[in-house]
C-alpha positions in Angstrom: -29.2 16.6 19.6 -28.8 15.5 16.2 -25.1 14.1 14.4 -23.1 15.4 12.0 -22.1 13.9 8.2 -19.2 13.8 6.8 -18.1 12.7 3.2 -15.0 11.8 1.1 -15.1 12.0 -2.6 -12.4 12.4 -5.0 -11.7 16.2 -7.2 -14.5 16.1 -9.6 -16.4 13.6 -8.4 -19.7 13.8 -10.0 -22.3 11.2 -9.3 -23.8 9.9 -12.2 -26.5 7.4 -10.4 -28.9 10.8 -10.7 -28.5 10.2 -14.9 -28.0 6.3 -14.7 -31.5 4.4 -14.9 -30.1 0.6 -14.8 -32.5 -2.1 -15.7 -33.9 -3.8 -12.7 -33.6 -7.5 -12.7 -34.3 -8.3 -9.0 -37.7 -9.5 -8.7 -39.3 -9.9 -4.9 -42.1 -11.9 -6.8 -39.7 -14.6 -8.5 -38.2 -15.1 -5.2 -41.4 -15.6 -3.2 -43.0 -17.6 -5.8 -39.6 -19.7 -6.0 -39.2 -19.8 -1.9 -38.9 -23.3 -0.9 -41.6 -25.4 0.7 -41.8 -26.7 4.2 -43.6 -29.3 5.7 -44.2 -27.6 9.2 -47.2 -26.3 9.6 -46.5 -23.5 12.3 -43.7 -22.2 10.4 -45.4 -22.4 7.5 -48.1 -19.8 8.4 -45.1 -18.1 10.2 -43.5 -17.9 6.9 -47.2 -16.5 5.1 -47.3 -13.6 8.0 -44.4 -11.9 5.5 -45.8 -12.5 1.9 -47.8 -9.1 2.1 -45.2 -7.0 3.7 -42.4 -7.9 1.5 -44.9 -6.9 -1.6 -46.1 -3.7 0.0 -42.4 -2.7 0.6 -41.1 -3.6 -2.6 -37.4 -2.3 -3.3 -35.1 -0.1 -1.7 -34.2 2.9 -3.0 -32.9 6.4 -2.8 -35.8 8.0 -1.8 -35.6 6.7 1.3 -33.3 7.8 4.1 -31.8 4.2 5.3 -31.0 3.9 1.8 -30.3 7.2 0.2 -26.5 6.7 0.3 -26.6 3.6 -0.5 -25.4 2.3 -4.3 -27.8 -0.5 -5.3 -26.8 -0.7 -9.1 -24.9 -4.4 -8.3 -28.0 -6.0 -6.1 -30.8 -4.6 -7.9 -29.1 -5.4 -11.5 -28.5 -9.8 -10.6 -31.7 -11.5 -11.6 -31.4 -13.6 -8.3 -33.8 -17.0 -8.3 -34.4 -18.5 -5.1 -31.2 -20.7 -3.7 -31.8 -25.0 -4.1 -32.0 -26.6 -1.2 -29.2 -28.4 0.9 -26.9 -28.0 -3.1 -23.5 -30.0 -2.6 -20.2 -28.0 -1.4 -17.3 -29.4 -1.5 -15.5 -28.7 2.2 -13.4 -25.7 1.8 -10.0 -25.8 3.7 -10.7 -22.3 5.3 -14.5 -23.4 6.4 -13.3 -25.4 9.5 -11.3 -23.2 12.2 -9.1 -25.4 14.9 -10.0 -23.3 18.0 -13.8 -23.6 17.0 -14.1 -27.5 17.1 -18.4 -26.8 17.6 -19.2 -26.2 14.0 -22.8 -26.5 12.8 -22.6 -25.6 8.8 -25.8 -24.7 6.6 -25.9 -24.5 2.7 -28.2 -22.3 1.3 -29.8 -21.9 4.6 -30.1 -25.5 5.1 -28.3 -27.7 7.6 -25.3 -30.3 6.6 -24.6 -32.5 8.9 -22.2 -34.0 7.1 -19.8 -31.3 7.4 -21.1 -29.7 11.0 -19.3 -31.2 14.4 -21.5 -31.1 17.2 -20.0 -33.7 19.7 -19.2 -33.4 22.3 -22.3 -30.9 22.6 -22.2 -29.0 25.9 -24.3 -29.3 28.5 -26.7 -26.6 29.1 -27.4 -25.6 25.6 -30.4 -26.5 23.2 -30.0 -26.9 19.8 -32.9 -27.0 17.3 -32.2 -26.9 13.2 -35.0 -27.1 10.6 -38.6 -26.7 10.7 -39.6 -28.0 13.9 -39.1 -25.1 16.8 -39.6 -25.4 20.4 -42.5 -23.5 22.0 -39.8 -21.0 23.8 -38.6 -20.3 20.3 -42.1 -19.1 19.0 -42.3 -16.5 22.0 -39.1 -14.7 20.0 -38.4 -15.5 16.9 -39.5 -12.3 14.6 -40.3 -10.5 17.4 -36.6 -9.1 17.7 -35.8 -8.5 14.1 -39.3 -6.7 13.2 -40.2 -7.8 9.5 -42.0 -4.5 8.8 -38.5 -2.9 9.5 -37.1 -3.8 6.1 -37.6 -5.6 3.0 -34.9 -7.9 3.4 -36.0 -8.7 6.8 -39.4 -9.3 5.3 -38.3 -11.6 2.4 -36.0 -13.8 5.0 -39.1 -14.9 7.2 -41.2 -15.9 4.1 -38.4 -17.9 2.1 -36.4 -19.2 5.3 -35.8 -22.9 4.3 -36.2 -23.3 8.3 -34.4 -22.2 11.8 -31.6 -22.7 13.7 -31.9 -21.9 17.3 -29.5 -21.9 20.7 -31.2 -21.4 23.8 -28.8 -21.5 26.7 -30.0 -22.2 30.6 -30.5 -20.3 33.3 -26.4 -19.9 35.1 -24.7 -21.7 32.4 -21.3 -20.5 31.8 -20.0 -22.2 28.4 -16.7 -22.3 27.8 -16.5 -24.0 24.2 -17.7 -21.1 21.6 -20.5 -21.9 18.9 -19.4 -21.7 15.4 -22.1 -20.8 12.7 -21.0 -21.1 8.9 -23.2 -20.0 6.6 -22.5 -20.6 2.7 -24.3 -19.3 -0.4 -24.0 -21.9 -3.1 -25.1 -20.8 -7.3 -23.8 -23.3 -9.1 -25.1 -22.1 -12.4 -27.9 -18.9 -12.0 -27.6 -16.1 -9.4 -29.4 -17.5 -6.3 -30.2 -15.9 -3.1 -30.2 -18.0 0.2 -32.0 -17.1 3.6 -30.3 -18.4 6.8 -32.3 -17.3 9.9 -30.7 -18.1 13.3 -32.2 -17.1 17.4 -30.3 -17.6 20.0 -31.5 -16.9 23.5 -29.9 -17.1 26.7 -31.3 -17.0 29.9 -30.8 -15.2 33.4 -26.7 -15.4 33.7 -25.9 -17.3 31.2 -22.8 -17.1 29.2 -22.3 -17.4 25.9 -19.5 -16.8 22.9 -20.6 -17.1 19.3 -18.8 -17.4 15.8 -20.7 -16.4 12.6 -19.2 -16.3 9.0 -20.1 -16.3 5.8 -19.2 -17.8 2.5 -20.4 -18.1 -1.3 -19.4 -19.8 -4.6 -20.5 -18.4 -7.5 -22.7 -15.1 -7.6 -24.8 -15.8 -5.1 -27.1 -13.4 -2.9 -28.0 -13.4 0.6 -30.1 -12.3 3.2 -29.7 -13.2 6.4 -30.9 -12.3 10.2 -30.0 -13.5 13.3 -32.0 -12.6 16.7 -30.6 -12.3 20.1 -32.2 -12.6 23.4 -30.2 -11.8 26.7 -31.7 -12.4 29.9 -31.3 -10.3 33.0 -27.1 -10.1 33.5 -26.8 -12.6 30.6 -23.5 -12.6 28.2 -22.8 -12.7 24.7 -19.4 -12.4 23.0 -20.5 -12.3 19.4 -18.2 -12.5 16.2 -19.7 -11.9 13.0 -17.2 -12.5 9.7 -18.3 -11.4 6.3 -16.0 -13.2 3.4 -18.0 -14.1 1.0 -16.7 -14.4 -2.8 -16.1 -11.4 -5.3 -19.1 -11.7 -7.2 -21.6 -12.4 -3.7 -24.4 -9.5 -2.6 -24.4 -9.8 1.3 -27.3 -8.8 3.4 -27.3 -8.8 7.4 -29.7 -8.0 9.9 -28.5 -8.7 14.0 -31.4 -7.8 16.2 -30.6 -8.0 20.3 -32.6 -7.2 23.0 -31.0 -6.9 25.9 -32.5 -7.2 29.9 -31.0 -5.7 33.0 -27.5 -6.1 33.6 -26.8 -8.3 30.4 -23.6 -7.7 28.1 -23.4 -7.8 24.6 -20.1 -7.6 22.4 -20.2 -7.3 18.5 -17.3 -7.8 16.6 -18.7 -7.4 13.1 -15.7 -7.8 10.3 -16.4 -7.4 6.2 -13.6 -7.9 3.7 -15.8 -9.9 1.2 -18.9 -9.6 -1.5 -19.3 -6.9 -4.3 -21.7 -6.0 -2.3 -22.7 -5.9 1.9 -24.8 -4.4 4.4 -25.0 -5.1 7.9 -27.5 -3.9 9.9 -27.2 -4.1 13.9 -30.1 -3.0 15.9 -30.0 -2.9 19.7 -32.3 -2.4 22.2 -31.6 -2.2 25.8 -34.4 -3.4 27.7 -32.7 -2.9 31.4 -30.9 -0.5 34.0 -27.4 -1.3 34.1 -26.8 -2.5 30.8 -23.3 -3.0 28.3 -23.0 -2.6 24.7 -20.0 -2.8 23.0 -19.6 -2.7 18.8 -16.2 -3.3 17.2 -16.5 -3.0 13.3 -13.8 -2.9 10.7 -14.4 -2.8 7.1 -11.5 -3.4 4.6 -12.3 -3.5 0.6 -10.3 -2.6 -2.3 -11.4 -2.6 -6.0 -15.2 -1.7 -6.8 -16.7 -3.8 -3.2 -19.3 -1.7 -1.6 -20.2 -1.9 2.2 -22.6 -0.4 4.1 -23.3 -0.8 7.9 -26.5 0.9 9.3 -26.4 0.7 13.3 -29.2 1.5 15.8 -28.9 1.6 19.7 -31.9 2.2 22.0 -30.9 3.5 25.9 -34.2 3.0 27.8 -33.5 2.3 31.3 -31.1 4.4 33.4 -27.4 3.8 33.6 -27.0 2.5 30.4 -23.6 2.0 28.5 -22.3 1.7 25.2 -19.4 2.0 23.3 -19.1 2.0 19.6 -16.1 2.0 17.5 -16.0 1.7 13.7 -13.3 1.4 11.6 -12.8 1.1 7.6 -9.8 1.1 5.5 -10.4 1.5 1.2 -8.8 1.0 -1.4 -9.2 1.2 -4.9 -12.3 2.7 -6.1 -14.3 0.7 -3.4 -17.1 2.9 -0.9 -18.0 2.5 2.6 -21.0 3.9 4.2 -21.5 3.9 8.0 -24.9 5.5 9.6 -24.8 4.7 13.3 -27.6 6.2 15.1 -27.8 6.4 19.1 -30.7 7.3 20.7 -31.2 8.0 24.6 -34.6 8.4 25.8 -35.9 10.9 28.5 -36.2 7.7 31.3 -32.5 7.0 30.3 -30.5 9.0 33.3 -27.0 8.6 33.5 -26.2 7.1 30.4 -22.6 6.7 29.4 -22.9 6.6 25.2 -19.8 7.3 22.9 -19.3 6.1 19.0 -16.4 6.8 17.0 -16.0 6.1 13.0 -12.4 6.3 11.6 -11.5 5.7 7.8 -8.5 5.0 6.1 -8.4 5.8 2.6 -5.5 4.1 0.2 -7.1 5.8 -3.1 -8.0 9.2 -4.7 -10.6 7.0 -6.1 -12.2 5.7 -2.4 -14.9 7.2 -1.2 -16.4 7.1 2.5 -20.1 8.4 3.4 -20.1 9.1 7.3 -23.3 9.7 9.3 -22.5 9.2 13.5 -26.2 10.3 15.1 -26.7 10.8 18.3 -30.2 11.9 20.1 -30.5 12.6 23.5 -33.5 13.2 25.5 -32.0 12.7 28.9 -30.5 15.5 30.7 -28.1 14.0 33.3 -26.0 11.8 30.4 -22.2 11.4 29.1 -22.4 11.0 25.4 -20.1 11.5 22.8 -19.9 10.9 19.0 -17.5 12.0 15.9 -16.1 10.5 12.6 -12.4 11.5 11.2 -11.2 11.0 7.4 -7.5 10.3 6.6 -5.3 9.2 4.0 -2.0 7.1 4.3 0.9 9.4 4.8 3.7 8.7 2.2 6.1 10.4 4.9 5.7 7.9 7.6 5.8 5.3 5.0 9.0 7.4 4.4 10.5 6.8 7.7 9.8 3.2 7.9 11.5 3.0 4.3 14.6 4.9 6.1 15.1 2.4 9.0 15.6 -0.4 6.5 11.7 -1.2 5.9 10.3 -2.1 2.4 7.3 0.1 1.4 4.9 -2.8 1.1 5.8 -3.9 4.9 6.0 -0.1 6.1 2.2 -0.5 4.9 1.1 -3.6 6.5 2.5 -2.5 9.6 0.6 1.1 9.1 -2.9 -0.4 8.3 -2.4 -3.1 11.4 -1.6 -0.4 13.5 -4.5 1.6 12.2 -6.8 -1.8 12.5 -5.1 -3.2 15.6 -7.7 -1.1 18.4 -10.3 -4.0 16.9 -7.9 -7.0 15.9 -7.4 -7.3 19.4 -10.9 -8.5 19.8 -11.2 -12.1 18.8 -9.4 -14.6 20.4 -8.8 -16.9 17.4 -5.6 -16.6 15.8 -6.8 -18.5 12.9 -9.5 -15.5 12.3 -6.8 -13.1 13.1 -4.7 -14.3 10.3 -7.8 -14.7 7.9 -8.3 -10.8 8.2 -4.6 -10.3 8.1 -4.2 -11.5 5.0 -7.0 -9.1 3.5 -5.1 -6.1 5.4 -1.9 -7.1 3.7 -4.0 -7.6 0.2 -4.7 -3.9 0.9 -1.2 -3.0 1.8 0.0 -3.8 -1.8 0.2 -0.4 -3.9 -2.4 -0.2 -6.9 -0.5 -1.2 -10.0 -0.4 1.8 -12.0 -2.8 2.8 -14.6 -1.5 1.1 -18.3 0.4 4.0 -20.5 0.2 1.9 -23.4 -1.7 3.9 -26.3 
């Protein structure tokens, strides 16, 4: 059984990529010949194992299904050089947030200390940053997030400046979460920056995780994170895309997951021209949970994409998938969330749902739940809806003494709140309320003057 698509354009829309030929300025050989060096000889040669596929694969484009709805024009047209290592950033005053006092920070892919917080460190986990990786580390990392399963992938593992990885033990409940803040830094060119990051946690261990992004200047990244769940292991996983209006975001989350583990995404993008997140899940046990939360909120001319896998293996699997975005302006979103259930996968319990919220004419949403069963004894369920802001219940709001603007924040939280109820940081609450009531303000209208 195979999904459905769906699309939302406005009257007349004609797409004018198919006559457009833009110059290409993004070079996958002036990044790998400007990757920076390292001095550790195993991820060195780690690093060498992805020269030859990132070549081979060369760019994306439309002729090729992960990427045929995707608009490319903004990544492909930045003549990106590889990102400087450890470049200066001044602390930003929304970088550090109070209920996440564990913060370790990394500039262009590259630890600073001077602005992390790692005491006091809890007990139980392992931290390792740089170039130097434990041997458990070398038994995952790349193993997860398969290089030959995208160019971006590729081009991470060859110009990663180094590693950060978590590796919780074996029972270890811990209570502080781990906050990962990644910033792009171009201080004069377009750069692009690679963070890579593994965590793994063993049989029952316990684990929440912060991630979120940031940039200065138009900078480019590509970044990919591996997860590794032990047998009735648990990950609550927040991923935060913000970066700044003239960023291009790239994001690959790779899990595997063994019997009885959990895994929670709540992935969140209000920043960069343009993003793509790409979560790919593998249950590897009987009796395993997946839950994925997204919301997507953009305005103007940003772009976001989010292409989802999940693999049911093992019988009485679980997963729940809910997608939201809400557009304004002339800005896209593109969702392609494919579920697969193989044959050895009895009683699986699958469902996915993408909603979207358009503020414009001009918005457009490309919509493509998949779901492909191969199991007989299953409960699976998939479908995407399309809707635009009713001016009536605006309307009534207005009537019970409610200014539009408000009667529109409270609409879009409403519409948003099934996935703001997620995180339990008020100071991330508020930092994607703020975006939501950025999106509540009506378009100024269109100058008359001749």
């Amino acid at each position: 059984m195979t999904g459905c698509g769906m699309r939302r354009r406005p009257r007349g829309w004609v797409d004018m990529s198919l006559s457009l030929s833009p110059a290409v300025t993004f070079a996958i050989g002036d990044l790998l010949e400007g990757r920076p060096a390292v001095a550790d000889a195993a991820l060195q040669a780690w690093r060498n194992q992805a020269l030859g596929w990132a070549l081979e694969m060369g760019l994306p484009g439309a002729s090729q299904e992960a990427w045929r709805l995707t608009p490319l024009k903004t990544l492909l047209t930045t003549p990106f050089r590889p990102a400087g290592r450890g470049d200066a950033v001044d602390q930003a005053p929304d970088l550090a947030v109070p209920e996440l006092p564990l913060r370790l920070v990394f500039v262009n892919g590259v630890f600073d200390a001077a602005q992390s917080q790692v005491e006091p460190w809890p007990a139980g986990v392992t931290l390792t940053v740089g170039e130097s990786l434990p041997p458990t580390a070398w038994d995952y990392l790349g193993k997860v997030a398969s290089l030959e399963q995208d160019v971006f992938v590729a081009l991470n593992q060859a110009c990663t400046p180094g590693v950060v990885c978590l590796e919780v033990a074996a029972g270890r409940r811990i209570q502080q979460p781990i906050h990962l803040v990644f910033i792009g830094q171009s201080p004069s060119q377009p750069s692009f920056n690679f963070p890579r990051w593994l965590v793994i946690l063993e049989d029952q261990a316990e684990l929440t995780l912060v991630e979120t992004y940031h940039s200065t200047g138009p900078a480019g990244c590509s970044a990919v994170g591996e997860v590794v769940l032990g047998a009735h292991a648990r990950l609550n996983h927040t991923y935060l895309q913000q970066e700044g209006p003239q960023a291009c975001h790239l994001a690959h989350t790779a899990v595997h997951q063994a019997t009885g583990s959990h895994y929670d995404l709540l992935a969140i993008t209000t920043g960069a021209s343009f993003a793509r997140h790409t979560p790919t899940l593998r249950q590897q046990g009987p009796e395993t949970m997946t839950h994925l939360s997204g919301l997507v909120l953009l305005q103007g001319q940003q772009v976001a994409d989010t292409h989802s896998f999940l693999g049911l293996s093992h019988p009485q699997g679980y997963s729940r998938q809910l997608h939201k975005a809400i557009l304004g302006g002339s800005a896209q979103a593109i969702f392609s969330g494919r579920v697969r259930v193989a044959a050895q996968a009895q009683q699986t319990n699958a469902g996915q749902l993408n909603r979207t919220l358009l503020l414009s004419p001009q918005a457009r949403v490309d919509s493509q739940p998949q779901l492909e069963i191969e199991a007989d004894d299953v409960k699976c369920t998939h479908g995407a809806t399309v809707s635009d802001l009713d001016p009536a219940e605006v309307f009534y709001l207005q009537s019970r003494g409610i200014d539009p603007a408000a009667g529109r924040t409270l609409l879009l939280t409403g519409f948003a709140g099934e996935i703001l109820q997620h995180p339990s940081f008020p100071s991330l609450k508020a930092r994607v309320q703020a975006a939501l009531n950025d999106l509540s303000r009506p378009a100024a209208p269109p100058d008359a003057t001749p």
